[in-house]
C-alpha positions as CSV (number, residue, x, y, z in Angstrom):
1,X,93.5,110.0,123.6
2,X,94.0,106.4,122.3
3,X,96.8,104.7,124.1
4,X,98.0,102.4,120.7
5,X,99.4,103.2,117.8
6,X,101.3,106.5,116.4
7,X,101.5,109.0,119.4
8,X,101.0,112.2,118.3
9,X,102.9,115.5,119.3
10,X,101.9,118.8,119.1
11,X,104.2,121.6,118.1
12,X,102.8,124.9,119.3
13,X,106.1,127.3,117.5
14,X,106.2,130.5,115.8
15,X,106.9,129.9,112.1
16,X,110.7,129.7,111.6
17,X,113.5,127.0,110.8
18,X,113.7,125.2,114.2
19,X,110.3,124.1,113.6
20,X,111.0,122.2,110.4
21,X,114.1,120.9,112.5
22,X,112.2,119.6,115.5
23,X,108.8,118.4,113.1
24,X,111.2,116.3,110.7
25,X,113.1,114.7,114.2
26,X,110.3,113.8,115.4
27,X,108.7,112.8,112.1
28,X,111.7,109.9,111.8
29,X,111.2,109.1,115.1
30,X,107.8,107.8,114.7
31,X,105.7,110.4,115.5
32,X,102.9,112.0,113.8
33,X,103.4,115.8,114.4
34,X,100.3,118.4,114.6
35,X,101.7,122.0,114.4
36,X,99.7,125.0,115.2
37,X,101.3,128.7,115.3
38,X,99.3,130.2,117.5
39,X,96.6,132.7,117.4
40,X,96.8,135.6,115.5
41,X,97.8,138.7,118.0
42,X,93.9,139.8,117.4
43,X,92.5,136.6,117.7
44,X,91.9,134.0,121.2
45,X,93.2,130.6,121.5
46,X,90.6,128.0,121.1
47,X,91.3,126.6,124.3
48,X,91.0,129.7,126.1
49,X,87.6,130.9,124.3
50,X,86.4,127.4,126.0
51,X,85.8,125.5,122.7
52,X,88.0,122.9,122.7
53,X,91.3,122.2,120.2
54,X,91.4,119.3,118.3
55,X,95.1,119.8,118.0
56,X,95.1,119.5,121.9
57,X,92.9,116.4,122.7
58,X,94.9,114.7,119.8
59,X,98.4,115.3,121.7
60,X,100.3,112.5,123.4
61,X,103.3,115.6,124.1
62,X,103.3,119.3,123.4
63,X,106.4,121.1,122.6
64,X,105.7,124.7,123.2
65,X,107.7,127.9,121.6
66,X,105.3,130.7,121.5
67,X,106.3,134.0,123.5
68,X,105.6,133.7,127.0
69,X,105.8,137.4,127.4
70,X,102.3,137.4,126.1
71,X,100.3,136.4,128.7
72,X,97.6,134.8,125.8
73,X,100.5,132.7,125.7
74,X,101.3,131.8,129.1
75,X,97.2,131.2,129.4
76,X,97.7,128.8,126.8
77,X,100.6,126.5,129.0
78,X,97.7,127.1,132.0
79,X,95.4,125.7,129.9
80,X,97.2,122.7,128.9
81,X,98.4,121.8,132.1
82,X,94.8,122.1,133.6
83,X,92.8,120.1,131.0
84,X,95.7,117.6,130.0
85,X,96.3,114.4,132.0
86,X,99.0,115.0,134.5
87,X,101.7,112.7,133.1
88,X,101.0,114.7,129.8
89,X,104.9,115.8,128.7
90,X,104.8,119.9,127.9
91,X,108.0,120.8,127.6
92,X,108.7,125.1,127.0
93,X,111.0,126.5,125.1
94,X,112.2,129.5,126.5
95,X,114.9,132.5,126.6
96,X,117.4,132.6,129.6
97,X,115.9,135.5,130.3
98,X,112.3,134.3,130.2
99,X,113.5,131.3,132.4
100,X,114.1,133.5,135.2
101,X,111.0,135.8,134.8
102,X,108.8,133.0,134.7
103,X,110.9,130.8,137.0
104,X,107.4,130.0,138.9
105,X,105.3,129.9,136.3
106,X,107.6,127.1,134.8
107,X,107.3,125.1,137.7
108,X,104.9,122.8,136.8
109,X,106.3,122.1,133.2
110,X,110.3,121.5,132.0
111,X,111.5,124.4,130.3
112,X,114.1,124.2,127.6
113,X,115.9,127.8,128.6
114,X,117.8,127.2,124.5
115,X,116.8,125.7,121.1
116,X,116.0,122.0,121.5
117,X,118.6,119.9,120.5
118,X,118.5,116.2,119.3
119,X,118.9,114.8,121.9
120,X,116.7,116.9,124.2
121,X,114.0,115.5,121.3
122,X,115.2,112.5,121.7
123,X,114.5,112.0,125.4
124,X,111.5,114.0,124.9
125,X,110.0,111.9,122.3
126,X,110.9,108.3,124.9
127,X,109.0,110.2,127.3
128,X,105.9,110.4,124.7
129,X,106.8,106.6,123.8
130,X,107.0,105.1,127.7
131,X,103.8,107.5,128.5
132,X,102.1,105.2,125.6
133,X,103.1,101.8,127.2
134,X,101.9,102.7,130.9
């Protein structure tokens, strides 16, 4: 990953309106935003077929709102946190209910347990920024 210039985010969401919300944010903040949807429910994630993800290797900070009650899904937060640098950001959006479920898997990663608000993007995108200047 280059450490200069736009930082790039990757928006791993299910179709829908909060991901025009949280790409344009982010978008005036500065940031070029990459956003994949997911695989298809018949198809493997790139990453976990061991090819590699553009999208990925590209990321300076991964916002992540697919289901984790697919465990494809919760593979895919594995996979980033094994093969991304460990000050990578990941940050999980999640129900209330999935918080709890997954209160262990989450460790390792900050889960948003409600739709990320401004500011939440906010702090979440100075995070990407400070990771840049380190």
């Amino acid at each position: 990953m280059e450490e200069s210039g736009t930082r790039t985010i990757l928006l791993d969401v299910t179709p829908g309106p909060g991901e025009e919300f949280e790409r344009s944010f982010l978008t005036r903040n500065g940031h070029e935003v990459t956003v994949c949807h997911g695989p298809d429910h018949d198809d493997v994630c790139p990453l976990l077929r061991g090819d590699g993800c553009s999208m990925f290797e590209g990321a300076h900070g991964i916002v992540f709102e697919l289901d984790l009650d697919r465990p494809q899904h919760r593979a895919i937060v594995d996979r980033y946190r094994e093969l991304g640098e460990p000050d990578l950001p990941i940050r999980v959006v999640v129900s209330a209910g999935q918080a709890q479920r997954y209160a262990a898997f989450l460790d390792q990663v900050q889960a948003w347990p409600h739709v990320p608000s401004a500011a939440d993007l906010d702090g979440f995108a100075a995070e990407v920024e400070a990771r840049g200047r380190s």
